[in-house]
C-alpha positions as CSV (number, residue, x, y, z in Angstrom):
1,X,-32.3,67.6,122.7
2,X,-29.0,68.8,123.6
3,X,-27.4,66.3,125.9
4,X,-26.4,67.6,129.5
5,X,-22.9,68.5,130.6
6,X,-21.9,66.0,133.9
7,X,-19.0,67.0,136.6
8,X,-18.7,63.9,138.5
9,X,-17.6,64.3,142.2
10,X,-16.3,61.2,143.6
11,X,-13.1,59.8,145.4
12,X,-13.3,56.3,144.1
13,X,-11.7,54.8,140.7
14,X,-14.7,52.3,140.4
15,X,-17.2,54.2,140.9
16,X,-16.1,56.9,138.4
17,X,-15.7,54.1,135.8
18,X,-19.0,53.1,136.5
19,X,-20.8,56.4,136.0
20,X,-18.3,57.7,133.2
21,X,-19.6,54.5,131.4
22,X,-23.0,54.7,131.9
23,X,-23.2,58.4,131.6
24,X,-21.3,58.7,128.3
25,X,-23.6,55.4,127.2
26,X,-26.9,56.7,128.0
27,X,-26.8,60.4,129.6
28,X,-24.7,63.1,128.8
29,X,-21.1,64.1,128.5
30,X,-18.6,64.0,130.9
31,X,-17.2,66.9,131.1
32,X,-14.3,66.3,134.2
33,X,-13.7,64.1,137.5
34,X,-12.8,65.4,140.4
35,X,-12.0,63.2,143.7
36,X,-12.6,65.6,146.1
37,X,-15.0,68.2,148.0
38,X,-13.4,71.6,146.8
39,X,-11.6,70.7,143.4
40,X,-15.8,70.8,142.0
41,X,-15.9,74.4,142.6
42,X,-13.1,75.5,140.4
43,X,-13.9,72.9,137.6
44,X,-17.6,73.8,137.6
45,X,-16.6,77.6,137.5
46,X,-13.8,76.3,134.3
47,X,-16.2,73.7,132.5
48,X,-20.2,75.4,133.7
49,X,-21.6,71.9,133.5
50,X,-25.4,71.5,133.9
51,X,-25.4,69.0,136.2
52,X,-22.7,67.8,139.4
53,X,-23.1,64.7,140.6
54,X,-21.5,64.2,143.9
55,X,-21.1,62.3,146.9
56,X,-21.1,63.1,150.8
57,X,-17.9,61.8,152.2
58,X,-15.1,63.2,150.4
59,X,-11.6,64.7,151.5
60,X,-11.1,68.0,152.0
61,X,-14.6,69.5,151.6
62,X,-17.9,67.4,152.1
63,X,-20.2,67.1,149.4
64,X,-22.9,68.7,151.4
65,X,-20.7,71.7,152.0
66,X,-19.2,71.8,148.4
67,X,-23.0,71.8,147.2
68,X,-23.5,75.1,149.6
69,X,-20.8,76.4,148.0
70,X,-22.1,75.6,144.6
71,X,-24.7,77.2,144.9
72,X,-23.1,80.7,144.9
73,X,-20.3,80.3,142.5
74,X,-22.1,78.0,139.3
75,X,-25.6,79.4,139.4
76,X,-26.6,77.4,136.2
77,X,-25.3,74.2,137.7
78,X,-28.0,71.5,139.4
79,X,-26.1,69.1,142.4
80,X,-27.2,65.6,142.4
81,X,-26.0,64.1,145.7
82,X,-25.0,60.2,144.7
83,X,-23.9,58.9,148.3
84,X,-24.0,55.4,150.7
85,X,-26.2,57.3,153.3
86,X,-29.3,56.5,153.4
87,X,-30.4,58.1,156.9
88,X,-33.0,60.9,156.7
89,X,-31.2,63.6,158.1
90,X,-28.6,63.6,155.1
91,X,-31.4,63.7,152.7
92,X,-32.7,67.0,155.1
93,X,-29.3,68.0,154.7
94,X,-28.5,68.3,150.9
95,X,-31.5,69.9,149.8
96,X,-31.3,72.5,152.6
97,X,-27.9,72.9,150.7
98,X,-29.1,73.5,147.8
99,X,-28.9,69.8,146.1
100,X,-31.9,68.8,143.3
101,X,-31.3,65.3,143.8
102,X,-30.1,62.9,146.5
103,X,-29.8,59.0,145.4
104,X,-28.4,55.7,147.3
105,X,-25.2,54.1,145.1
106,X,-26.9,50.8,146.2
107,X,-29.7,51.3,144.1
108,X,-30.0,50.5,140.0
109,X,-28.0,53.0,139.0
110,X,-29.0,52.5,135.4
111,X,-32.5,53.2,135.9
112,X,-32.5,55.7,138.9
113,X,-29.5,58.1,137.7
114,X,-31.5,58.6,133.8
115,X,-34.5,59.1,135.8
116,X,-32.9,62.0,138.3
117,X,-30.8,63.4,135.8
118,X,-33.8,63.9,134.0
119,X,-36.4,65.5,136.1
120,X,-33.5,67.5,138.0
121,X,-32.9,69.5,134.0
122,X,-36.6,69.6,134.1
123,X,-36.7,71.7,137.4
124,X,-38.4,69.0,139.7
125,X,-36.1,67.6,142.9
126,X,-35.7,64.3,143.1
127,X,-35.2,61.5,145.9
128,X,-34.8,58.4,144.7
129,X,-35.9,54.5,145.9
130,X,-34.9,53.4,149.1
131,X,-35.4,56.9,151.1
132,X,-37.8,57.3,154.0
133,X,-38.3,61.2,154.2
134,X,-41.0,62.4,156.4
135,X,-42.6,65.5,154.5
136,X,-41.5,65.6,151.0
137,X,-43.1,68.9,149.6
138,X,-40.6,70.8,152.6
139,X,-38.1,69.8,149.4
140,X,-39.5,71.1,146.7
141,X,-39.4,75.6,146.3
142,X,-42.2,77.5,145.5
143,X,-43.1,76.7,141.3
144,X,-41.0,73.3,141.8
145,X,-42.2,69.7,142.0
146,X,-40.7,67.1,143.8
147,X,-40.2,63.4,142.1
148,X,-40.8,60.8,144.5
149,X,-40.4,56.8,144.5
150,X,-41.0,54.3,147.0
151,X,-39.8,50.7,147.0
C-alpha cells in the first residue's frame, strides 16, 4: 500500500518535530509544514496531499475555518483536526466543517494518530480517546462509519 501524503498544520516547532518524526517513522510522507490557518490552502492546492492534519488555534485563519475552506479548494484531501480542546462544541464544530477526524494532542499520539490516519483514508470519521460527544452517528454522512473510542 502506497503510503499517504501528510500537510501538517501547526504553529509550534515541537510539535512539528514530533509528528514529522513519527509520521515519516510509521505513517506517511511529509509532504510540507505550514504554521498557520491560510498558508494550508495554497500548499494543499501545490502539493494535493491525502491527508491535512491541523490544529484549531492558529494565526491568521483558524483551523476550523481553514478546514471549511478546504473543503472547496483540495476535494481529494481528508482534514484531521489535531488540537488541545477537548470541549464538545469544537468537536461539533470541525466535522460540521468538513474535518474526518478530530484528536486531543494530550493523548498517545503514537497509537491514536496511526489509528485516525488510517480509518480517515478508509472513509470512516474518527474521534479519538478522551472526547465526550453526545450523538456520534450526527458525524458520520450517509455510506460513512464513524470510529469511536472511549477511555
Amino acid at each position: 500500500m502506497k503510503k499517504p501524503r501528510i500537510l501538517l498544520a501547526e504553529d509550534h516547532p515541537t510539535m512539528v518535530i514530533a509528528l514529522w518524526g513519527l509520521i515519516e517513522d510509521e505513517l506517511g510522507e511529509v509532504v510540507g509544514t505550514v504554521a498557520d490557518g491560510e498558508t494550508p490552502l495554497e500548499e494543499a492546492q501545490r502539493l494535493k496531499p491525502d491527508i491535512i492534519i491541523t490544529d484549531i488555534s492558529m494565526p491568521k485563519l483558524n483551523g476550523l475555518e481553514a478546514t471549511r475552506a478546504l473543503q472547496h479548494t483540495v476535494l481529494q484531501s481528508k482534514v484531521i483536526i489535531l488540537t488541545s480542546h477537548c470541549e464538545p462544541v469544537y468537536v461539533t464544530l470541525a466535522f460540521e466543517v468538513g474535518a474526518r477526524g478530530y484528536l486531543l494532542k494530550r493523548t498517545s499520539l503514537h497509537a491514536e494518530l496511526a489509528q485516525a490516519v488510517l480509518h480517515v483514508l478508509a472513509g470512516d470519521c474518527y474521534i479519538g480517546h478522551g472526547m465526550r460527544v453526545g450523538e456520534e452517528r450526527a458525524f458520520a454522512g450517509e455510506g460513512e462509519s464513524l470510529v469511536r473510542y472511549r477511555l
